[in-house]
C-alpha positions as CSV (number, residue, x, y, z in Angstrom):
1,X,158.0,21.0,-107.0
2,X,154.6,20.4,-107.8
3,X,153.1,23.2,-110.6
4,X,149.8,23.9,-111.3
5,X,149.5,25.1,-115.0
6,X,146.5,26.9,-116.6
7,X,146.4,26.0,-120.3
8,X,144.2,28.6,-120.8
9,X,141.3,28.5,-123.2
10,X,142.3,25.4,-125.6
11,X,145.0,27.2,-128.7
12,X,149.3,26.9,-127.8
13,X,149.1,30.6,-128.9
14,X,146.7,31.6,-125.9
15,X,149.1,29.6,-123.0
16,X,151.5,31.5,-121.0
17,X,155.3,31.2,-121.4
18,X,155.3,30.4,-118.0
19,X,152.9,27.6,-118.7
20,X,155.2,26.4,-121.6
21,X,158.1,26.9,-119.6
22,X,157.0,24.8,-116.9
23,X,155.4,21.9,-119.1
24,X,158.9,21.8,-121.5
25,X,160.9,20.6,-118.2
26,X,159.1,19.4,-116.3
27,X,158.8,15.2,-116.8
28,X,155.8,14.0,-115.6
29,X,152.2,15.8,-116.9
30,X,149.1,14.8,-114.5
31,X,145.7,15.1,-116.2
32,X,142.4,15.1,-117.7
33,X,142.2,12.7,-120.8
34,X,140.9,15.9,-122.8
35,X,143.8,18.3,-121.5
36,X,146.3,16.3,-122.3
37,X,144.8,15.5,-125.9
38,X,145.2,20.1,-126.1
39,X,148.8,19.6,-125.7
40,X,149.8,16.1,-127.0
41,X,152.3,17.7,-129.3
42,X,153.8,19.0,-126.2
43,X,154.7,16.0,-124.5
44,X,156.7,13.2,-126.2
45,X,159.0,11.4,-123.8
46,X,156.9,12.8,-121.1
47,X,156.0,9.9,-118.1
48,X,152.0,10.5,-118.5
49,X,149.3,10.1,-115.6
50,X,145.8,10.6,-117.1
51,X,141.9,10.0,-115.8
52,X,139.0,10.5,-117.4
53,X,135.9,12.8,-116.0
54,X,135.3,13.1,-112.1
55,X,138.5,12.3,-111.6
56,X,140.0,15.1,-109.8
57,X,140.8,13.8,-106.5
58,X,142.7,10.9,-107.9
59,X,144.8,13.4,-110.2
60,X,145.9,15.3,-107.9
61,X,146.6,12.6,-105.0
62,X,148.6,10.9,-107.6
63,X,150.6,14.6,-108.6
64,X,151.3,14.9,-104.4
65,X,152.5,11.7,-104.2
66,X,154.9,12.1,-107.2
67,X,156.0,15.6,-106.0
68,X,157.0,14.0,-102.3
69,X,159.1,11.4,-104.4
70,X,161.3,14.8,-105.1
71,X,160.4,14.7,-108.7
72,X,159.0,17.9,-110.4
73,X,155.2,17.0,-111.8
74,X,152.9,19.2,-113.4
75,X,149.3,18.9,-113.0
76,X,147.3,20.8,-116.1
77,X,143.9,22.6,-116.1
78,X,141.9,24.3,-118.8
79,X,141.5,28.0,-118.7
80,X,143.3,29.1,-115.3
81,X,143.9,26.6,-112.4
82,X,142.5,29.5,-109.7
83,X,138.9,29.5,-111.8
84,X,137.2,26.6,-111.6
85,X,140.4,24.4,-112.0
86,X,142.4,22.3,-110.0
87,X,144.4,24.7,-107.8
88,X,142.1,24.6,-104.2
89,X,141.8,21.1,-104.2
90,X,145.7,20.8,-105.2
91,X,146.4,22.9,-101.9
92,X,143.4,21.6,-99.8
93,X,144.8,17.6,-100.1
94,X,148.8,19.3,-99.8
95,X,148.2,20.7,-96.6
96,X,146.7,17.3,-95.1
97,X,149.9,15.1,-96.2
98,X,152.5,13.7,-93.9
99,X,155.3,15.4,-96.2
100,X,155.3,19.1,-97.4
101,X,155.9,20.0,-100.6
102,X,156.5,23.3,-102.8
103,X,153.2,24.1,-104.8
104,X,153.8,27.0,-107.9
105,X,150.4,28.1,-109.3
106,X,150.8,29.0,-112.9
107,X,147.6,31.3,-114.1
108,X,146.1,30.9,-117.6
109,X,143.7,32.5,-119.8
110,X,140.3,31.7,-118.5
111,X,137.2,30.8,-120.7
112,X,135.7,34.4,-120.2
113,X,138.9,36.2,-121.0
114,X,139.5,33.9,-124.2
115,X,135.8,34.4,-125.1
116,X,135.6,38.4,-124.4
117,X,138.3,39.0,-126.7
118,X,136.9,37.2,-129.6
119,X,133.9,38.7,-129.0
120,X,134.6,42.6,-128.3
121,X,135.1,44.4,-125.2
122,X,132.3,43.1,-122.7
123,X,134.0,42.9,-119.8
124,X,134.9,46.9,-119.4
125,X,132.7,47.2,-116.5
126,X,132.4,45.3,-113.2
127,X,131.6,42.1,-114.4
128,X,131.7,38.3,-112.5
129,X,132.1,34.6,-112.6
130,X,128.9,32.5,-112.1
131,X,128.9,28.4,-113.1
132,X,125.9,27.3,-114.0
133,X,127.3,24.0,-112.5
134,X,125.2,22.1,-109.5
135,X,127.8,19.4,-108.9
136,X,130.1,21.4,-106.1
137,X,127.2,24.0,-105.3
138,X,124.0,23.5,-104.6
139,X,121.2,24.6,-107.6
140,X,119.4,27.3,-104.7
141,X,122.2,28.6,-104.0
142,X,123.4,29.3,-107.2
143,X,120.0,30.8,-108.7
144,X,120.8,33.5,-105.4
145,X,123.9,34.1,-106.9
146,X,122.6,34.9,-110.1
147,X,119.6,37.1,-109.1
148,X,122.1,39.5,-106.6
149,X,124.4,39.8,-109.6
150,X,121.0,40.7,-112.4
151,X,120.0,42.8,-110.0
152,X,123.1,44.7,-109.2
153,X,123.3,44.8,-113.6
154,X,127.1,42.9,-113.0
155,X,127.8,41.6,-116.9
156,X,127.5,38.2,-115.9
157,X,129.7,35.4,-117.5
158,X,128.2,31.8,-116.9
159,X,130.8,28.7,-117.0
160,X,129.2,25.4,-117.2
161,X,126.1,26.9,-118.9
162,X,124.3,23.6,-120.0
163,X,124.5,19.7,-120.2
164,X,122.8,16.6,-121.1
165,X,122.8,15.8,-117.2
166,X,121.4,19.7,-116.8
167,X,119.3,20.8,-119.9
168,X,117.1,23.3,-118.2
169,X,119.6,25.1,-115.9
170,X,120.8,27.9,-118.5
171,X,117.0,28.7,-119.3
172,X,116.2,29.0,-115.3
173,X,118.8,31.1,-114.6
174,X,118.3,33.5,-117.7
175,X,114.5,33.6,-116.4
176,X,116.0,34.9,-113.2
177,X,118.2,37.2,-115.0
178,X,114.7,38.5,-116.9
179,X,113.1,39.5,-113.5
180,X,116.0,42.9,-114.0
181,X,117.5,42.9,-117.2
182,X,115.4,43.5,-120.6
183,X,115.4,40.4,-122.9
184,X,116.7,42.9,-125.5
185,X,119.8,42.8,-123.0
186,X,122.9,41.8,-125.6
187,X,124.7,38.4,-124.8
188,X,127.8,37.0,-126.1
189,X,128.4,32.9,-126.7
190,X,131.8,31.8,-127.2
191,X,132.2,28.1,-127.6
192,X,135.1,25.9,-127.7
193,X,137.3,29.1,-127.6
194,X,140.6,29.3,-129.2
195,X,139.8,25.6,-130.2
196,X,139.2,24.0,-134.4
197,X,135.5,24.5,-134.4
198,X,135.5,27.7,-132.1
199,X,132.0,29.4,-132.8
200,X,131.5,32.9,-131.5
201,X,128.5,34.7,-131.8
202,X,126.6,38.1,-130.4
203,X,123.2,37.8,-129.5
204,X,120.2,39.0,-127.3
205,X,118.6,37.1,-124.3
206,X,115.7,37.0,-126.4
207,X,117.1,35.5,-129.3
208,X,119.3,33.1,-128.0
209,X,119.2,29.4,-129.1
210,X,119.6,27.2,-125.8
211,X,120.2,24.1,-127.7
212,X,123.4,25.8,-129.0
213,X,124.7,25.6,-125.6
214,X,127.1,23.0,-124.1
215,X,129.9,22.7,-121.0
216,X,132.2,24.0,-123.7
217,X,130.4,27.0,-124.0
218,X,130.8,30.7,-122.2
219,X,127.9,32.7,-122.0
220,X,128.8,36.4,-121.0
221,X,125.4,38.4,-120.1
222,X,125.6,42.5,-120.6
223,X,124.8,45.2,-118.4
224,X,122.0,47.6,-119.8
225,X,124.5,49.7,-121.1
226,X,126.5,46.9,-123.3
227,X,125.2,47.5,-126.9
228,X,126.8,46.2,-130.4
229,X,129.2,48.2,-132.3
230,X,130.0,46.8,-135.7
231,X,129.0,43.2,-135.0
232,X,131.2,42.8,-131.5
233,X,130.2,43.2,-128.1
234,X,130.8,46.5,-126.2
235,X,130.6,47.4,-122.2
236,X,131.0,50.8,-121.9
237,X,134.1,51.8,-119.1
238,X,131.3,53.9,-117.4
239,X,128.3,53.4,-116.3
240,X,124.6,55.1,-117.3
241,X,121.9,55.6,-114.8
């Protein structure tokens, strides 16, 4: 059996038992230098295959290629495989091998989740997923994306906000997002969730500080009804014309 596991945001405490389950017997962990560092207390005596960034296809040819051995392996991914994780490409290379194997997807808390709770209740109203990210998608397709959700008001959470490699991409998108949303429009930032230095912190589009900002950071965007109730985040259930 090859697993999938979501480790969810970064903290034992956020993982699923299902997750912990699956890593406690299961011998051989495939991963990402910095996901296996989130569990290393989790896997003494473990037979450990790890690569560093941009790996991906390599981790999980090497996971298929264990699995059709008959071993169990477990291949780990931040937040939940299904967002932004490992699970497609898992699948995609599986169903183009010479041997089939059994593939278990096991979902995890992803980044937005992690970072809602800590923040308040933003996500009470239709809300979706947009990464910031230009590696897999290309940068005009992605500020589309991002103007059809401002303009429909979605709350807006934005994974791979900003990096060394793309500085300016957070402050081109929020420029989109400015074209329908006021820039007294309340924003959440949660960064490194559920991790030591977690910083969490409700702002306005206005008033946020770009240079903050990093790949480790979630940057949820509110609707024009989301306001601030005792320091935390709120998206009303309904919606106000």
């Amino acid at each position: 059996m090859l697993y999938i596991v979501g480790l969810g945001p970064g903290s034992k405490e956020l993982m699923t038992q299902e997750a912990l389950d699956v890593i406690e017997k299961t011998d051989t962990i495939v991963g990402y230098a910095t996901y296996v560092r989130l569990i290393q207390d989790m896997l003494k005596g473990k037979n450990l295959v790890v690569t560093g960034m941009r790996g991906e296809i390599d981790r999980c040819k090497k996971a298929i290629e264990i699995a059709q051995t008959g071993k169990d392996v477990a291949i780990i991914s931040s937040g939940d495989a299904g967002i932004y994780g490992m699970a497609g490409l898992v699948l995609e290379l599986a169903s183009k091998a010479d041997q089939h194997i059994d593939v278990k997807i096991v979902p995890g808390v992803t980044a937005s989740i992690g970072a809602a709770a800590a923040l308040g209740a933003p996500l009470m109203n239709d809300f979706c997923h947009i990464s910031l990210s230009d590696l897999m998608t290309p940068w005009d397709v992605i500020k589309e994306r991002v103007d059809a959700a401002a303009k429909a008001d979605f709350v807006i959470c934005l994974y791979n906000p900003r990096s060394k490699g793309r500085p300016n991409n957070l402050h081109e998108a929020l420029d989109i997002i400015l074209k329908y949303k006021s820039e007294d429009t309340v924003v959440g930032i949660g960064k490194d969730v559920a991790r030591k230095k977690e910083i969490d912190k409700v702002t306005t589009i206005k008033d946020l500080d770009e240079e903050e900002i990093n790949m480790t950071t979630i940057v949820i965007v509110g609707n024009k009804n989301t306001y601030v109730a005792d320091g935390r985040m709120v998206t009303p259930r309904g919606y106000t014309l």
